[in-house]
C-alpha positions as CSV (number, residue, x, y, z in Angstrom):
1,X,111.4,97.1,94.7
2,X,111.8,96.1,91.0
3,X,110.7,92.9,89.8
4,X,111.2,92.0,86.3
5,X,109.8,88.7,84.2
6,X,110.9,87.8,80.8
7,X,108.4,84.9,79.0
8,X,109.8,84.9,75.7
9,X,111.5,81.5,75.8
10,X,111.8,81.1,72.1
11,X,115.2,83.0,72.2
12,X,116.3,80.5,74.7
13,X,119.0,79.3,71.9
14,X,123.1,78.1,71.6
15,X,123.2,81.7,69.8
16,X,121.8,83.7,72.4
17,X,124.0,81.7,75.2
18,X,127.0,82.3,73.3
19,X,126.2,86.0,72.8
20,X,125.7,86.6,76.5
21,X,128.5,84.6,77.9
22,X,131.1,87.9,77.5
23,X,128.7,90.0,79.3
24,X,128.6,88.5,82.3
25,X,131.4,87.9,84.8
26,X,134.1,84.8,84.6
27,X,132.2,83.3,88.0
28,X,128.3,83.6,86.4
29,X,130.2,82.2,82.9
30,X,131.6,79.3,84.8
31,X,128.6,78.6,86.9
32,X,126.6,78.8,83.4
33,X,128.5,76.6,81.7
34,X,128.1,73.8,84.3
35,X,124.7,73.4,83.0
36,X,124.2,70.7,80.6
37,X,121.4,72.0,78.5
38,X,121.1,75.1,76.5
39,X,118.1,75.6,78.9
40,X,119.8,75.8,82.6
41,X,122.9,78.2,80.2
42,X,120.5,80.4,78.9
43,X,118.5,81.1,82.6
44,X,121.5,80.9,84.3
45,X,123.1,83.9,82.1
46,X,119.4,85.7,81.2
47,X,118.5,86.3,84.7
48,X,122.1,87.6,85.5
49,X,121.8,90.4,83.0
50,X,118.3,90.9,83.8
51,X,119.6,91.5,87.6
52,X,122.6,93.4,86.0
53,X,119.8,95.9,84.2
54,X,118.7,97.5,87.6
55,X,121.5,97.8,89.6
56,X,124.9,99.6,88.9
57,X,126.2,97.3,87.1
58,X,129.8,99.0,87.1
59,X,130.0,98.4,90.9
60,X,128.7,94.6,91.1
61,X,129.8,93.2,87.8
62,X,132.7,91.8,88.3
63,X,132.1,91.2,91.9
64,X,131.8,87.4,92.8
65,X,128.5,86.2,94.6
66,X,128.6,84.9,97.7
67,X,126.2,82.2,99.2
68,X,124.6,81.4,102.9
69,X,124.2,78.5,104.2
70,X,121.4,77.3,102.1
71,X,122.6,78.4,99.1
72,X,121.1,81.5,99.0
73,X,123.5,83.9,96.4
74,X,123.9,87.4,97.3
75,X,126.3,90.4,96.6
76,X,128.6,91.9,99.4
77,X,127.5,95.2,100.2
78,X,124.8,94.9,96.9
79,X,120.9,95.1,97.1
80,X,118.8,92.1,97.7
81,X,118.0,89.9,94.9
82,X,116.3,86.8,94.3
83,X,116.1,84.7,91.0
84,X,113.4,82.2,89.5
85,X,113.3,80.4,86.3
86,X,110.9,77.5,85.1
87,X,110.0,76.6,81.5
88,X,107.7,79.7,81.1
89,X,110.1,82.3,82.3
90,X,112.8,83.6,84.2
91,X,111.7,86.8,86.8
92,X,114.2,88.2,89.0
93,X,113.1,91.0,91.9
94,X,115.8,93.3,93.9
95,X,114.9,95.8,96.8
96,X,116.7,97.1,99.7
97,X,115.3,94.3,101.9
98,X,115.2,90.7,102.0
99,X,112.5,89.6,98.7
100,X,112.1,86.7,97.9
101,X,110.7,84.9,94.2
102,X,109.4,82.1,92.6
103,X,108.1,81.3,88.9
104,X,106.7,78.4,88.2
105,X,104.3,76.9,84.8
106,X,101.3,75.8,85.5
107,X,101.6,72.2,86.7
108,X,99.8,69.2,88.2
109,X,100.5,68.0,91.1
110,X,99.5,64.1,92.5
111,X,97.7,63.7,95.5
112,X,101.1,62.8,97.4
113,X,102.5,65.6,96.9
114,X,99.4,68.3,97.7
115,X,99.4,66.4,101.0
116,X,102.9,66.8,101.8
117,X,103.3,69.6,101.1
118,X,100.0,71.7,102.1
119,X,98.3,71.8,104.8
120,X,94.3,70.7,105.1
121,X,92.7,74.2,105.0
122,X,95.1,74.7,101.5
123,X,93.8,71.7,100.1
124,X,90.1,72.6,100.1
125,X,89.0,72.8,96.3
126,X,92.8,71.8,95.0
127,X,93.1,72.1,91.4
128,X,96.3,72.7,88.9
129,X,96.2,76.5,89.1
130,X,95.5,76.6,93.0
131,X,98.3,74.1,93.7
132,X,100.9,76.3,91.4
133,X,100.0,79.2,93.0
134,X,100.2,77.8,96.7
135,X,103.4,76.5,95.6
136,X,104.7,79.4,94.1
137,X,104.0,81.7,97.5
138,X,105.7,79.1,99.8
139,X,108.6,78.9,97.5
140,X,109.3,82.8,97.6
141,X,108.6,83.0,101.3
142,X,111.5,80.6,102.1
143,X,113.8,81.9,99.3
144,X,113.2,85.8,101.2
145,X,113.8,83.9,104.3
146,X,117.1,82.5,102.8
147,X,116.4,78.9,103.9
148,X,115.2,77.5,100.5
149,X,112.7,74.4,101.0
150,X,114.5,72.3,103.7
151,X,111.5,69.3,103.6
152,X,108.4,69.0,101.7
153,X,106.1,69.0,105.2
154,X,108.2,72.5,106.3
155,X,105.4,73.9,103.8
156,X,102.1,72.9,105.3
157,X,102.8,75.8,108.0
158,X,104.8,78.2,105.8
159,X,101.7,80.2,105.0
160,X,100.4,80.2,108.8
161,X,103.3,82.4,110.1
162,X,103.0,85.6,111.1
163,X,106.0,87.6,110.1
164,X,105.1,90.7,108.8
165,X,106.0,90.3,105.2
166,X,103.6,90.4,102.4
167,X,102.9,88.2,99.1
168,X,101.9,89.4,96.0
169,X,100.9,87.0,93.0
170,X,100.4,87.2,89.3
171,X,98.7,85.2,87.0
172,X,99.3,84.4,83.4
173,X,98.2,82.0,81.3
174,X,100.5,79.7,81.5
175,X,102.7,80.8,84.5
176,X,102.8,82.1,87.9
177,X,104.8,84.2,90.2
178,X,104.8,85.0,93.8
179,X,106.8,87.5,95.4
180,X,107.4,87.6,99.3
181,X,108.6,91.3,100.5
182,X,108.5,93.2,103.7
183,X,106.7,96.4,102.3
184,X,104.0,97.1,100.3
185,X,105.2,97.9,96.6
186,X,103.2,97.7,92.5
187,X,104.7,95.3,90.4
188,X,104.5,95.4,86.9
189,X,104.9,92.4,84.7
């Protein structure tokens, strides 16, 4: 497994955008340029080339992604990927099984929300970082899992199955990223 996180958002610029946009392939330039910001350009191309940097990127560049039912991209016949991006960073993680990951900034959350979406054990001494990181954890379990979040309550249980996978989280300062994977694996960030 390879997981990667870039935090330097300060080359998240119209420059950088348009300097990528040839090195990725006509579908990810079209799909980037549906964006409206410079923001949702730059992720969308960043964490393609960061995906492009470890795999052979002669076989899957021009290769078009496909998506499940949820939405889930993927490459025929390619590794297993899964993207993230939030104002923080972007982190992108591929391995030869399903992985799933999720980036978020550190964020808070109103009491609606902590009740929807965790359950009462979760909620026990809630506070911005535990929330995030809950959050984050949930988020990558269901993207491994392919089904993205289908309801806010789905959540409450998430962490209560047993399915054999395992979760590893790291913690900046002003971010945090959860990876869900079926093996145990060092991550550097």
């Amino acid at each position: 497994m390879d997981v990667q996180i870039f935090d330097d958002m300060t080359q998240c610029t119209e420059a950088e955008v348009q300097w990528m946009i040839p090195l990725v392939s006509a579908q990810r330039r079209e799909q980037a340029m549906k964006y409206r910001h410079v923001f949702g350009r730059f992720c969308c191309l960043k964490s393609w080339l960061m995906l492009y940097e470890d795999i052979e990127i002669s076989r899957y560049r021009d290769v078009e992604w496909r998506y499940n039912e949820h939405g889930k991209p993927y490459l025929e016949g390619g590794p297993y990927f899964s993207i993230s991006h939030c104002k923080e960073g972007i982190a992108v993680a591929i391995d030869d099984q399903p992985i799933g990951i999720d980036i978020e900034a550190i964020r808070h959350a109103d009491e609606d929300l902590i009740v929807r979406t965790m359950n009462e054990e979760e909620r026990v001494g809630m506070d911005d970082r535990k929330f995030t990181r809950l959050w984050t954890q949930k988020e990558a379990i269901v993207k491994m899992e392919g089904t993205g979040i289908q309801s806010f309550e789905q959540l409450q249980g998430i962490r209560n199955q047993e399915s054999g996978f395992r979760i590893q989280t790291i913690e900046k300062e002003k971010y945090i990223v959860s990876i869900a994977y079926g093996k145990l694996c060092s991550i550097s960030a």
